[in-house]
C-alpha positions in Angstrom: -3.2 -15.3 -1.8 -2.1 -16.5 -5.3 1.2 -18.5 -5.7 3.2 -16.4 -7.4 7.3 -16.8 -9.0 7.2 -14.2 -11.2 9.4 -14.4 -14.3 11.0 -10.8 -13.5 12.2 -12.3 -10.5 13.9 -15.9 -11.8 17.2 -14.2 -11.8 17.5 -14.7 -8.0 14.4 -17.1 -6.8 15.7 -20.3 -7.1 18.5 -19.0 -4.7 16.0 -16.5 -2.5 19.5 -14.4 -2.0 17.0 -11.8 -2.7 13.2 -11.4 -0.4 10.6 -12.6 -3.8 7.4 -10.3 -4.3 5.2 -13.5 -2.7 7.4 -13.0 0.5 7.3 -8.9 0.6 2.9 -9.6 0.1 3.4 -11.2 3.2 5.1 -9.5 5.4 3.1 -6.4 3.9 0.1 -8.5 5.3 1.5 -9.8 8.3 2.9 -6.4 9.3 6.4 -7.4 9.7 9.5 -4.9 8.5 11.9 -8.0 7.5 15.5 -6.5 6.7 17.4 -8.1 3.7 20.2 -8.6 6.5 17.4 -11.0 8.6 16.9 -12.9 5.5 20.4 -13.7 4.8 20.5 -15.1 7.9 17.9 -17.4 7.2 18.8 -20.8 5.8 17.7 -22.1 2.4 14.7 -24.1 4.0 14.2 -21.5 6.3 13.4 -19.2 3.1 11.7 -22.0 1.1 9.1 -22.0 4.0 8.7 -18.5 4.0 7.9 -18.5 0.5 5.4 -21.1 0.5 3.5 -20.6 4.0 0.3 -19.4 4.1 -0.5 -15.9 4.8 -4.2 -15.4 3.6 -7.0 -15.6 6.1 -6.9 -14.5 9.3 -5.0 -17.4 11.3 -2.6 -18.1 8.4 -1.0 -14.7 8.7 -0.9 -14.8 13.1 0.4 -18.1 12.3 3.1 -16.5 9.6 3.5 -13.2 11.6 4.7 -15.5 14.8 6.7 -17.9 12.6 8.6 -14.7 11.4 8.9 -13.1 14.1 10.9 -16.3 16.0 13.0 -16.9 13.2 14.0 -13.0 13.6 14.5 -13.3 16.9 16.7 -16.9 16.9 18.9 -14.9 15.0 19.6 -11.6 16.4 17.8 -12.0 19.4 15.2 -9.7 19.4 11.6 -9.6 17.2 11.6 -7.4 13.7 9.9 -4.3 13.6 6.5 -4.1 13.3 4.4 -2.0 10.6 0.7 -1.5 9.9 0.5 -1.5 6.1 -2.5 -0.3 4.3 -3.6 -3.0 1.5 -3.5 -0.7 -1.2 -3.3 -3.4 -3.7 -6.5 -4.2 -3.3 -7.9 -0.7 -4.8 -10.1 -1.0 -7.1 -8.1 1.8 -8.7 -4.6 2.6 -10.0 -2.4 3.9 -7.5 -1.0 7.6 -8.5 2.7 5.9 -8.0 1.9 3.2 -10.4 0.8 5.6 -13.1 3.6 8.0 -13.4 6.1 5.2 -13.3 3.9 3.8 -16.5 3.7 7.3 -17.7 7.4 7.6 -17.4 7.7 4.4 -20.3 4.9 6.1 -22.1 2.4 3.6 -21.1 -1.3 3.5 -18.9 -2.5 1.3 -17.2 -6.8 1.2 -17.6 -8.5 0.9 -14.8 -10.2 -2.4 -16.0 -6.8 -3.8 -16.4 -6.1 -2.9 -13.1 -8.6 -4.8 -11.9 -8.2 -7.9 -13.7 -4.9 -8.1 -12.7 -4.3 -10.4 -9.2 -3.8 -8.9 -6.2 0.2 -10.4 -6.3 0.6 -8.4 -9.3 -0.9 -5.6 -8.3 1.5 -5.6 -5.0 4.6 -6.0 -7.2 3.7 -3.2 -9.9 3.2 -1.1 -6.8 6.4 -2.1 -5.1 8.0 -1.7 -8.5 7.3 1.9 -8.8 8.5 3.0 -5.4 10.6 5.9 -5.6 13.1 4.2 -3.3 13.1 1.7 -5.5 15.2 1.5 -8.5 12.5 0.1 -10.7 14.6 -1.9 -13.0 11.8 -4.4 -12.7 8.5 -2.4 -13.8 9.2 -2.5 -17.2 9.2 -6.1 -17.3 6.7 -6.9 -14.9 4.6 -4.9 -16.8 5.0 -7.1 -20.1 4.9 -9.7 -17.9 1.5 -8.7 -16.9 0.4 -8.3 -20.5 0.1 -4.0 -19.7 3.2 -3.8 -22.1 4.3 -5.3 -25.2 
């Protein structure tokens, strides 16, 4: 998994009040439905850890999975939900999502761009263009991504 700290996000990473895209990857990965209220619980080092353990081959993400799971359940005393997410990110193709939300700016994204971008990026484009989402962040993660000038 590539580091990530994306610049859309620098309003709130240094604090972590907020879960950063590298966390979300990884509880996508790990299969863990983290609530924002769990992660307020955390403490800064707590988060810091989060953010930088691995969660890329096999026994990184058990290992991240069960390090999640008993911080959750120090703190409210029972285990976070867990969720079997399909790694869409790593299409080879743009999701639908993604393109409409692009299409709604009056971009595309081609599908060689797609594919050179890194999975991280991918994740957060596709995160970004949830329709639960409020998608202030797209628009810039796109430029960020060099899709958008």
């Amino acid at each position: 998994m590539e580091p990530v700290g994306f610049q859309f996000e620098q309003e709130f990473i240094e604090s972590l009040r907020c879960i950063p895209m590298e966390v979300r990857l990884k509880l996508d990965t790990c299969g863990v439905k983290l609530k924002l209220s769990h992660w307020h619980q955390f403490t800064q080092v707590e988060r810091q850890t989060l953010v930088t353990m691995a969660c890329d081959c096999e026994n990184s993400v058990r290992t991240y999975q069960h390090h999640l799971q008993a911080l959750v359940t120090r703190y409210t005393g029972q285990p976070a939900k867990e969720i079997s997410v399909a790694p869409v990110w790593l299409a080879p193709t743009v999701p639908d999502r993604v393109q409409q939300q692009a299409a709604a700016h009056n971009l595309t994204i081609a599908m060689e761009r797609w594919q050179a971008l890194t999975s991280a990026q991918r994740f957060a484009l596709i995160k970004l263009s949830r329709p639960s989402h409020e998608n202030r962040n797209f628009i810039l993660a796109m430029q960020e991504f060099g899709l958008a000038s």
